[in-house]
C-alpha positions as CSV (number, residue, x, y, z in Angstrom):
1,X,71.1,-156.8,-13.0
2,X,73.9,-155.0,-10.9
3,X,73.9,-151.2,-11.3
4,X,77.0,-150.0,-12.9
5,X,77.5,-147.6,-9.9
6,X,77.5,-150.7,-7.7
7,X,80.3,-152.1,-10.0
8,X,81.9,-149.2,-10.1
9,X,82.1,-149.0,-6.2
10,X,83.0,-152.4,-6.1
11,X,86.3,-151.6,-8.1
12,X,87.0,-148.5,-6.0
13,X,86.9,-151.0,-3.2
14,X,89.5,-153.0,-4.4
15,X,92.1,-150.1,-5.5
16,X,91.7,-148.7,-2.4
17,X,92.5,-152.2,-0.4
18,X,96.2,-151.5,-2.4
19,X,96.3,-148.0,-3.0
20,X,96.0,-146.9,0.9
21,X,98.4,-149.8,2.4
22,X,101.0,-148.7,-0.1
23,X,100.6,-144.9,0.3
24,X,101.3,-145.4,3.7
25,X,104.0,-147.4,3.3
26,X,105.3,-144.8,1.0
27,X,104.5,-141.9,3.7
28,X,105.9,-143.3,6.9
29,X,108.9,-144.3,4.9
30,X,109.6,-140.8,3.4
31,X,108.4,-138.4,5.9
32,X,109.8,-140.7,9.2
33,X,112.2,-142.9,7.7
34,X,110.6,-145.5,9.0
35,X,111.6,-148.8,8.6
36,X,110.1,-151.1,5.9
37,X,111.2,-154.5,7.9
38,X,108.4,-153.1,10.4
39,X,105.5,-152.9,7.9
40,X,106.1,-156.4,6.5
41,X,106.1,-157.7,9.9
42,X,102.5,-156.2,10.8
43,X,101.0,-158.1,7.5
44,X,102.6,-161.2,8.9
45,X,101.5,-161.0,12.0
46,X,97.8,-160.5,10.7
47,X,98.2,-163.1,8.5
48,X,99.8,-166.1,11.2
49,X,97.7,-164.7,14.2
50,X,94.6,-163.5,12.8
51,X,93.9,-165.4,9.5
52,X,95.5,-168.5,10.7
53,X,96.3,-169.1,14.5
54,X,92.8,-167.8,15.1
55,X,90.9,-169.4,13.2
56,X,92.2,-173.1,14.5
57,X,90.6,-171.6,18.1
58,X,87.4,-170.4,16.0
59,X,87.0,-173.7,14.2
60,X,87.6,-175.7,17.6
61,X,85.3,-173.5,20.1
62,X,82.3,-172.4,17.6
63,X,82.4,-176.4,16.3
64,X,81.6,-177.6,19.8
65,X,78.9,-177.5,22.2
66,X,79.5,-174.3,23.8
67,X,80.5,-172.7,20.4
68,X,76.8,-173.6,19.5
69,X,76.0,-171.6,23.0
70,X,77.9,-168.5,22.1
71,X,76.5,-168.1,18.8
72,X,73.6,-168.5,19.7
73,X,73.7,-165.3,21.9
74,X,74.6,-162.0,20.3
75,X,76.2,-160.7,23.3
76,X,78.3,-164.0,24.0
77,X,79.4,-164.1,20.5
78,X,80.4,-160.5,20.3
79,X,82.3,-160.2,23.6
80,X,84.3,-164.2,22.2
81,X,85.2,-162.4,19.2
82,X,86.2,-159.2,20.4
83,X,88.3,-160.6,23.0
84,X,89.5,-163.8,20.7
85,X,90.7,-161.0,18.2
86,X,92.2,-158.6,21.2
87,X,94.0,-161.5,22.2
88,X,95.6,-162.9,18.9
89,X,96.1,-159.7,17.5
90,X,97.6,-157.5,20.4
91,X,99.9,-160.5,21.7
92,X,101.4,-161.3,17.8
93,X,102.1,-157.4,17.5
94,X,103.6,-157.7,21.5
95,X,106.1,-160.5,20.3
96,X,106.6,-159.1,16.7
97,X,108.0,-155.9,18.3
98,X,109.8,-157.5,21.4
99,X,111.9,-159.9,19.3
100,X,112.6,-159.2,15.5
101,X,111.1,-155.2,15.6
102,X,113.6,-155.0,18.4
103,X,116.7,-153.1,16.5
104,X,113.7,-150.9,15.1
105,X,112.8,-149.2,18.6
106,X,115.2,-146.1,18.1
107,X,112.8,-144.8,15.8
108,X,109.3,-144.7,17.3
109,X,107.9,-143.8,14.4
110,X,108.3,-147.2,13.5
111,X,105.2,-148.1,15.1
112,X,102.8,-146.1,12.8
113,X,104.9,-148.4,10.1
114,X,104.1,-151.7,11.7
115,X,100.2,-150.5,11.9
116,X,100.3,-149.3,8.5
117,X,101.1,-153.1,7.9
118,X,99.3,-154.6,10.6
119,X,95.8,-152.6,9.5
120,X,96.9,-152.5,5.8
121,X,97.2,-156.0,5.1
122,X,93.8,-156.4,6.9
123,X,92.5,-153.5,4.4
124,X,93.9,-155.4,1.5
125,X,92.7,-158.8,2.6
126,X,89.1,-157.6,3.0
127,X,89.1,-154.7,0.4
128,X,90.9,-156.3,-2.9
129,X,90.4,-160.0,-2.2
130,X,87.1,-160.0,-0.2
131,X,85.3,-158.0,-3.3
132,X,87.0,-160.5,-6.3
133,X,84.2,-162.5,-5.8
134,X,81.8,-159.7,-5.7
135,X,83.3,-158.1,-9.1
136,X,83.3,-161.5,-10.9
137,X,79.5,-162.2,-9.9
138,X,78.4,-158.9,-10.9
139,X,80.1,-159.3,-14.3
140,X,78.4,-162.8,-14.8
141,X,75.1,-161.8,-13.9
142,X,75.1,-158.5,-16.3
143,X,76.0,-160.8,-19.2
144,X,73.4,-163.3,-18.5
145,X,76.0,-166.4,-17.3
146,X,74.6,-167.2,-14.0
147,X,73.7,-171.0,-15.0
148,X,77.7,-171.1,-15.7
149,X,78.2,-171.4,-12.1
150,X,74.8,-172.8,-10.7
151,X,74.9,-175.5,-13.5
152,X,77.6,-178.2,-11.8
153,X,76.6,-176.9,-8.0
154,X,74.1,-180.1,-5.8
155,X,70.6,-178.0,-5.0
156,X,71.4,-176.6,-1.6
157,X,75.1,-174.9,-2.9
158,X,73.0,-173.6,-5.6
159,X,70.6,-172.2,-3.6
160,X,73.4,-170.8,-1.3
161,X,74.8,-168.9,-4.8
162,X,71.5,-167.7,-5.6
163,X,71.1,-166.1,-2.4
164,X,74.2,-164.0,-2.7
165,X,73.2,-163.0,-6.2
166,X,70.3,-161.9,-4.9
167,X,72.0,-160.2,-2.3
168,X,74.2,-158.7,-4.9
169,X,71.6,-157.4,-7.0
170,X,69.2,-156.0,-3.6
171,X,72.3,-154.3,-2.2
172,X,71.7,-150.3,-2.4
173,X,75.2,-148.9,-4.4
174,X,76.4,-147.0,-1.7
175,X,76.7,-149.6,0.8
176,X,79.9,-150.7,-1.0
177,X,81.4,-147.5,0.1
178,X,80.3,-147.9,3.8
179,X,83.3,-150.8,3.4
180,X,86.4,-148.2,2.8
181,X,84.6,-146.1,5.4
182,X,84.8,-148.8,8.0
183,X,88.6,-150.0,6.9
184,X,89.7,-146.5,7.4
185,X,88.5,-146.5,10.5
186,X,90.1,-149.8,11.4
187,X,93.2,-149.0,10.0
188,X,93.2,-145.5,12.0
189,X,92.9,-147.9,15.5
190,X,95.2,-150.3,14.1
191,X,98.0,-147.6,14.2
192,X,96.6,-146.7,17.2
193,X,97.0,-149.6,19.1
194,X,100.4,-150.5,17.5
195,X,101.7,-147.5,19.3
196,X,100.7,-148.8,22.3
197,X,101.7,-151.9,22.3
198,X,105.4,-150.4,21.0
199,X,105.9,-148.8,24.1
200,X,104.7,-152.0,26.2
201,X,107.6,-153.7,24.2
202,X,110.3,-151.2,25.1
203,X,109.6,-150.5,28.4
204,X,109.0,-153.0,31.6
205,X,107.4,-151.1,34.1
206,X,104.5,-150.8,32.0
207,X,105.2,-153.5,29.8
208,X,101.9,-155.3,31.5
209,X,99.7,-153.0,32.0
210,X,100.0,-151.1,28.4
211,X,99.6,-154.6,26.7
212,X,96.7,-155.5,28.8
213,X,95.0,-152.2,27.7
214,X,95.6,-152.4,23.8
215,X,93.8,-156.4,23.9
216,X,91.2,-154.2,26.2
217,X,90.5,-151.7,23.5
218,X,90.8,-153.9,20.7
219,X,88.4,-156.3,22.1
220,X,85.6,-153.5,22.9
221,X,85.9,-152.0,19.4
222,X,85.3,-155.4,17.7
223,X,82.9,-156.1,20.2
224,X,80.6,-153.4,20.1
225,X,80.9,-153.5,16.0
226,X,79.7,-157.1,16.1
227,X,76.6,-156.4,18.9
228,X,75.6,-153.0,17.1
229,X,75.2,-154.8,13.9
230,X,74.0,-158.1,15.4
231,X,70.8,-156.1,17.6
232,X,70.2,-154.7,13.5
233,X,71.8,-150.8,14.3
234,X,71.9,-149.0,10.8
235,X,74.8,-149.5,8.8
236,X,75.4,-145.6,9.3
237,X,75.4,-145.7,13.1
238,X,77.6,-148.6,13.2
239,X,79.9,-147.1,11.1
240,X,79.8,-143.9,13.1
241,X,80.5,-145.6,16.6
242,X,83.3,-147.7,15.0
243,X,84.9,-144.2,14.4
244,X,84.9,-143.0,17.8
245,X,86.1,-145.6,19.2
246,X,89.3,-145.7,16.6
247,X,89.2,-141.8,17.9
248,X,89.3,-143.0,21.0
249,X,91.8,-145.5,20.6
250,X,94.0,-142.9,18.6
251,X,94.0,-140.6,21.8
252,X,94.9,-143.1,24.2
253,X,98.0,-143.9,22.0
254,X,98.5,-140.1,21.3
255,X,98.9,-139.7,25.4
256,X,100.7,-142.3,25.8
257,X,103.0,-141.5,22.7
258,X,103.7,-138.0,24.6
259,X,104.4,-139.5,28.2
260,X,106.6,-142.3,26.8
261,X,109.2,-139.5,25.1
């Protein structure tokens, strides 16, 4: 059985992944009058350059030889995909703000509205979507309908199933929370970087060097994430060094923020 605190926590999961995008939303547009046009943006730019664009490169490098290479190695496969999703990531925001966010840059605010999009959509996508399944499992399982789904499944998909049940059920009820603790964290460098790269796409001097720097901090945070949690770090540790480097990241946007006015 799956603890109704694990179900509950589950749910919370999934409001949150709507509730958090959409108070931001709300908050940057009341309290800065920032524009809307620049948090629908950031969630398409997640969505073409991180959920789609980047996964073509994922499914082409990991599927070949030297994919097999990288993953075997924790360190090669948390530097790829640190600096796969630096890369995708930093240079959609770059064009997104340098092209059709380009009326926007009179109001630099406007840039804590493109994260809130940027970071929310990613929020929403692993929050509310990622925990469906999650939800729907847990619900099966407490009313005794497992067989349901293992019935039509070929032996080694059903054994894949059974594996997350079991996960499901084994998982301690307050490592669903560790998941909004880790999106707000995310979300907090998202904005972070978004202000960054802002000033790299109204300015030209700097125009190189800022963007350079938000794919560099981007791809060490997802980096180190990936290795801490690859070399088997607690959950808790991980958790805590993801949050100083989103500090981090903040601080660096924060300075540059106050040199760039």
């Amino acid at each position: 059985m799956v603890s109704t605190i694990s179900i509950f926590c589950i749910a919370i999961n999934m409001v949150l992944g709507i509730a958090v995008p959409v108070g931001l939303l709300v908050y940057f547009k009341k309290r800065y009058h920032a524009s809307v046009k620049c948090f629908l943006a950031g969630c398409a730019v997640m969505f073409l350059f991180a959920l789609v664009l980047e996964q073509f490169v994922h499914a082409a490098v990991l599927g070949s030889s030297a994919g097999a290479v990288i993953r075997g190695n924790i360190w090669l496969y948390a530097g790829y995909g640190g600096l796969m999703a630096g890369l995708f990531e930093e240079t959609g925001r770059f064009l997104a703000m340098r092209s059709v966010l380009k009326k926007q840059h009179g109001n630099a605010h406007n840039a804590l509205m493109y994260g809130a999009g940027h970071g929310g959509f990613e929020m929403f996508v692993i929050l509310s979507i990622g925990m469906v399944n999650n939800l729907i499992y847990a619900v099966m399982i407490n009313a005794g309908q497992v067989q349901i789904l293992l019935a039509p499944l070929d032996e080694a998909s059903r054994g894949t199933l059974q594996a997350a049940f079991d996960t499901l059920i084994q998982t301690p009820s307050w490592h669903f929370l560790l998941s909004p603790v880790e999106r707000f964290a995310a979300i907090t460098a998202q904005i972070g970087l978004s202000v960054i790269v802002w000033f790299a796409a109204m300015g030209k001097k700097k125009c190189v060097s800022l963007l350079v720097l938000a794919i560099a901090l981007h791809a060490v945070l997802d980096a180190a994430a990936v290795l801490a949690a690859g070399l088997g770090v607690s959950l808790i540790i991980v958790e805590i060094l993801v949050w100083i480097l989103a500090i981090g990241i903040s601080l660096i946007a924060l300075k540059i923020w106050k040199q760039s006015m």
